[in-house]
Every structure is written in C-alpha cells, then in structure tokens.
N, C-alpha and C positions, 0 to 999 in steps of 0.2 A: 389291749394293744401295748407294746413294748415303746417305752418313753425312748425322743430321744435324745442324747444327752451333748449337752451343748455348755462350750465355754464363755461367756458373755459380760463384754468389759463395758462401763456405765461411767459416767460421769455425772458431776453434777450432785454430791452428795453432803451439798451444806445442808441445816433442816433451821435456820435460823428465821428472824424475823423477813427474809426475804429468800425463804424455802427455793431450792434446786427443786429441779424433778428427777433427778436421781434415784431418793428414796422410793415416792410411791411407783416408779417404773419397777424397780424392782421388787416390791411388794407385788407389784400385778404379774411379772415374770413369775414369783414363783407361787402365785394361783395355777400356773398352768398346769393341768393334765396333761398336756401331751409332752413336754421338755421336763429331763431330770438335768439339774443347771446347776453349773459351777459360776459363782457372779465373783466378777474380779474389779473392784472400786480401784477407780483411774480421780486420785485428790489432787488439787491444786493449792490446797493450803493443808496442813498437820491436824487444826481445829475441825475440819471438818465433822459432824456429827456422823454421818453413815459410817467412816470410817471406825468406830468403834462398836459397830451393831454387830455382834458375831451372827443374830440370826438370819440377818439377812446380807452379810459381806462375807464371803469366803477369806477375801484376803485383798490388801488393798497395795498399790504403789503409787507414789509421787510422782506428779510428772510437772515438767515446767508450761507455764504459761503461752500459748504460742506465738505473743507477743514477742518473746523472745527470739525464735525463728525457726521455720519451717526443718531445719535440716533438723537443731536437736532436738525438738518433739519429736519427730519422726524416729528419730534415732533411739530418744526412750519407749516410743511404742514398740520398736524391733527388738527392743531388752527384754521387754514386759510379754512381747507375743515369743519369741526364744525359750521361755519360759513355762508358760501358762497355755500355748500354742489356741488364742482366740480365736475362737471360730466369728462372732460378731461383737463389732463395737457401737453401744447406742449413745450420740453426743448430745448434751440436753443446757449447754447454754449457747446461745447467740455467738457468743464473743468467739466461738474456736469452731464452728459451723463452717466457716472458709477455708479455715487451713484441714479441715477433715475434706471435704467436698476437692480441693485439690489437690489432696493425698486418695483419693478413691483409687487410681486405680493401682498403683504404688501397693497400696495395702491389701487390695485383690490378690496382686502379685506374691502375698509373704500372708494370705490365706485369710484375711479378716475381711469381712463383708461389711458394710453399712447401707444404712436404708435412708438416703437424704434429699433433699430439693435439688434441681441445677442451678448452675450459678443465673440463668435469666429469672426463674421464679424465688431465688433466694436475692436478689438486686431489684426485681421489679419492685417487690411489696416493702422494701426498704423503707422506714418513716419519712424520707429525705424525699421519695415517691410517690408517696401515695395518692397528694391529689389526683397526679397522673393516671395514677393506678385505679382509682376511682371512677373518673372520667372514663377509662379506656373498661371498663366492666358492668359501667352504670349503678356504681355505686355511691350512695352521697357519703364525702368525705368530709371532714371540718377543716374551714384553712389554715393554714401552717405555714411556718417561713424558719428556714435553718437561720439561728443566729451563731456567729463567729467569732464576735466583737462586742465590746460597748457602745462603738457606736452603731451596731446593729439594733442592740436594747432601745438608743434613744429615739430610732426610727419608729419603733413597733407601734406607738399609740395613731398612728397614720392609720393603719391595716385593722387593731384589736379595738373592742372594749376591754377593761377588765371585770369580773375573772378570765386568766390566761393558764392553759397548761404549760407549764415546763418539762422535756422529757429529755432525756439520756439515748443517745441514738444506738444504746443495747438493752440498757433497763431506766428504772427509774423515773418518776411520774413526779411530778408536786405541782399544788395551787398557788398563783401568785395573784395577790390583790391589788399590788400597783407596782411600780418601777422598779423599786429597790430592792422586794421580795422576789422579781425577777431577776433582778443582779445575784442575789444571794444564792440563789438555784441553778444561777448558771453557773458559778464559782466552783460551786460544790458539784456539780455535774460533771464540768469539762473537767477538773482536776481528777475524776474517778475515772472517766470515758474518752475522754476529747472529745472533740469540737467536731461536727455540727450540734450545737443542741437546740431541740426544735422546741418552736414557741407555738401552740396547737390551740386554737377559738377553742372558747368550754362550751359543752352543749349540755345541758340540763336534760335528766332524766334518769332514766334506768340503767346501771351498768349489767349487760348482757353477757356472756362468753359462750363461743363453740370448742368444744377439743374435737378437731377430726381425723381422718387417715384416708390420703388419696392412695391409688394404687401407680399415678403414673401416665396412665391411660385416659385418664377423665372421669375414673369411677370410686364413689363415691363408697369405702370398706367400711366406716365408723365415724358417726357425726353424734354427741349428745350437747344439747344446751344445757348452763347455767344460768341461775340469777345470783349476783353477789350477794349476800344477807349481811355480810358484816366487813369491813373493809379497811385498812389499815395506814397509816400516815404516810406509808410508800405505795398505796393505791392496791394494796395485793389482797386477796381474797383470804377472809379467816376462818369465811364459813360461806356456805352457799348450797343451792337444791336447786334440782334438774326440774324442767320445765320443758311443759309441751306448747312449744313454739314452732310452727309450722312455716313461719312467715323466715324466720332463721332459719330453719333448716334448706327450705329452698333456697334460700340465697347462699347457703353454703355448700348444697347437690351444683349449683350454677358455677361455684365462682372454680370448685374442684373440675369441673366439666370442660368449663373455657380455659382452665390455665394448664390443665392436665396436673395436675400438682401430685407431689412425689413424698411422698411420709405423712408425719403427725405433723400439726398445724393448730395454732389457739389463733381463734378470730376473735379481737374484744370489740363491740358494738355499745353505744349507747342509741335507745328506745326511749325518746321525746314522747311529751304527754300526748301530742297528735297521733303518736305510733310510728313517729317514723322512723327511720334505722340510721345509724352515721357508724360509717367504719372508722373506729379509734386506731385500732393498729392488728400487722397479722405477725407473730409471730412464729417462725420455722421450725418447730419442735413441740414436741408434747409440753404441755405445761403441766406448774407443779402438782395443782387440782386431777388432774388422771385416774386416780384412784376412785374419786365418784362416779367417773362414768363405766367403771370395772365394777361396781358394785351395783351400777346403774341395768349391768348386763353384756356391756362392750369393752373386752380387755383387748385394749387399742396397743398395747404394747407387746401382749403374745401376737397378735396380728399385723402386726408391723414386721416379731421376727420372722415372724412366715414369707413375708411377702420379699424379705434379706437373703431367705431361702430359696426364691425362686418359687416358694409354691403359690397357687393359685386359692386366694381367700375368698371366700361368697362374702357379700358385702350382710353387716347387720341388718334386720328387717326393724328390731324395735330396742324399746329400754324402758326403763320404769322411772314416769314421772314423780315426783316428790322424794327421792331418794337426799340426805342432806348430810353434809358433812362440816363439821367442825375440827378446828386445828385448838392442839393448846399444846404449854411448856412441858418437858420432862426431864426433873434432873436425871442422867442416866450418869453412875460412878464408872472410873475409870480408874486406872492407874497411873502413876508419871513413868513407867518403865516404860508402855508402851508408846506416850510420848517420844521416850528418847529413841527407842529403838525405829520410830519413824523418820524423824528429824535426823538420826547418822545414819541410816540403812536405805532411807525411804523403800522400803518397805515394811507392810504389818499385817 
C-alpha cells in the first residue's frame, strides 16, 4: 500500500532533565508504516536538543512563546506553514495548548489540522479543578487549595498536615516538609509559571500513569498503564514498565466515556496501600513516556494523526505487559555554526 506523505509540525523538543514529548512523538511518527513524513520542529528556545537530531528533524524554526501574543505566533505559524505548507501540527506542552485550541480554526482555514481537547475538557481538568472534577466523576481526588500569597502559605497548616505537594499550575511538582520549604517552592514556581500554585495533601503509595487517546465521541482508541520505577527530584519518570492494571484501565474507559475527551491525555494516579486510586492530575497531551506504550503495541501518536485525518481508528484491543523503559544522558556533538545560523535565521 502507497504511504501517505504528510508534513507534520511538533513541538516540544527539549530532551532535558524535564523531557518534552516532542522527541518520542516523533520517534513513534516515524514507526509508521502507513505515513512517509516530513517532521518540521516548531523550538521555543535554540538549546533545544531535538533540534539538532537530523534523524529525526527535517528541519526546525523558532517560534516565540505565546505568551507573547496570539497574533505573532500565529503570524510565525503562517511563515513557517508559507513555507513547509503543514498538513498537521502536534502541540505537546500545556503552556501553548490554549492559544493552539483557539487558533483551531484559523489554522483550518490556512490547511493545518490539529488534534486537541475543547476549551471545557481542557479548563474542567485544570489542577485549580480538580477536586471538582473529581467529585463531579466520582473520583477520589487529594485536597488542594491554590495559593497566591504568603499569606495564603500561613493559612495552610489549618487545612494540611505536612508532607504537602507544591505544584506549578503547568509543570512542576516538589515535596515540602514544613513552611518554609513551601515558601521556597512557591517562589521558584510562581517566578517560572505564575500564580495559582497549588498546595495538594500527599498521599502515599504508588505512582501510577495512563497515556491514553480518546476519539471525541467517548471512545476509548489507546489506554496503556505505567508504574514509575524510578523517579526524579521534579517528580518525572526515568524509567518505568507497563502494567496490567484493570482497575485503571476502567477508570480511564469511564472517565474518556463521560467527558468525551478529544486527543492524547496522561492521567497520574497514586495507588495507596489499601488499593485505592486518587487522581494527582490529567494532563492534556501525550506525555513524554509515549514511546513505551508504542513499543508496548499502541502508537498513540500515529493514531491520533489518523484521527487529524478524519479517519476512523478501531480502538487498540491489547499491549504487552512488562514492557520498560529507561531514560539516560547523551552527549550528542554539534557545531556552533548551527547555533548561530538558528539564533539570526531562526531557522535550521
């Protein structure tokens, strides 16, 4: 059967202690048999590491932050699609989720598709919601309280014991043992994120994860669990093995059913000794771990472009338990030419 050939812009290509899912999206893009693909890396900083992988980046451009605002993003995506003419763009951090989801159909219009949440299921699951969200799904959540202030901090021991999670209301996790380590994590949070950062009860036990892919409709294309194995001072997985967990998987046939949910999605759970499940947080995108569950059997990212496509995926039946994966360092050489030729071109 005749491949077919597809231009596909990717974000998300740091590979650093606090890994994008860029790279292994694209690693699993180009397992595909059915797509001969051109990948076009969309960087938000020069250092980026995919940025320099020629086997898996065709060719990459810079693009600003969209912090900066809606119009000139957009306006570098019209350079960059002018160009390259995108057939699909996959966005893989939190932070720029909104401004792609409200460029949808804008980018329709000038031929790039994407595959995302709506703004109610990307705001419902929001950290800042979740108890809510829990409640309203019958899921047991940990409680949480957005802090703003210091004097929110000297409230907290009201509500918590310690240990307390501190979290980043796009990334970023840390343990806090009393007051002051929660000062210190707030500091360093809101200065990188801004404010809300939320203060989350610790629950002891198992860190669990789903990566899955709804279709939209309530059906359930790609669900594989992990178990963390090894885990890192930013809370992120260094290694971990799929697990046959049934008790998760229905709960995430359920939660994709009732909300209809629309793409890739990482559900983190902790699994108390009693067994029972507390949803940590959902994040809107494939996560950086993806790659296990492609090797597990389910390439949740060729099947996501499908579904970009319009076409119709049959959902996965299985995956192979004990599949495991470990991350480590690589120095990969470069040149300073292509440095610069990024930094005054941006593009490389």
């Amino acid at each position: 059967m005749k491949k077919i050939q597809l231009t596909i812009g990717v974000t998300g290509l740091n590979n650093t202690d606090n890994p994008g899912p860029g790279i292994p999206v694209i690693r699993a893009l180009r397992d595909s048999h059915d797509f001969e693909l051109r990948i076009i890396g969309l960087a938000y900083e020069n250092l980026e590491p995919g940025i320099y992988m020629k086997d898996l980046v065709d060719k990459t451009y810079q693009i600003p932050y969209p912090s900066i605002g809606e119009k000139d993003f957009i306006q570098r995506l019209e350079y960059i699609n002018n160009k390259e003419n995108l057939d699909i763009i996959i966005p893989n951090f939190d932070a720029e989720l909104h401004t792609f989801m409200k460029s949808k159909e804008h980018l329709e219009s000038i031929g790039i598709k994407t595959y995302l949440p709506t703004f109610k299921q990307f705001e419902e699951r929001d950290k800042t919601n979740l108890p809510g969200y829990g409640e309203k799904y019958e899921i047991k959540v940990p409680f949480s309280k957005p802090v703003v202030s210091y004097a929110d901090i000297d409230n907290l021991e009201k509500n918590f014991d310690y240990p307390v999670l501190v979290k980043g209301k796009f990334y970023d996790a840390y343990i806090a043992y009393n007051k002051e380590q929660v000062i210190t994590h707030f500091n360093k949070i809101s200065a990188k994120w801004g404010v809300p950062v939320i203060v989350q009860e610790f629950i002891r036990g198992t860190e669990v994860n789903m990566v899955a892919l709804g279709d939209g409709e309530g059906n359930t294309i790609a669900a594989v669990p992990m178990r963390k194995q090894y885990i890192t001072d930013k809370g992120k997985a260094w290694g971990g093995i799929t697990i046959g967990d049934e008790e998760l998987l229905k709960l995430t046939t359920k939660l994709i059913k009732e909300t209809k949910w629309r793409g890739g999605m990482e559900i983190e759970m902790i699994k108390n000794a009693k067994g029972d499940y507390y949803l940590i947080e959902i994040n809107p995108r494939i996560p950086a771990w993806v790659y296990l569950a492609v090797a597990a059997g389910q390439n949740i990212p060729e099947a996501l472009v499908k579904l970009a496509l319009g076409k119709k995926v049959p959902p996965f039946k299985s995956y192979e338990i004990g599949k495991m994966f470990i991350r480590y360092s690589y120095d990969m050489i470069g040149d300073i030419a292509q440095f610069e030729k990024l930094s005054m071109s941006g593009e490389l």
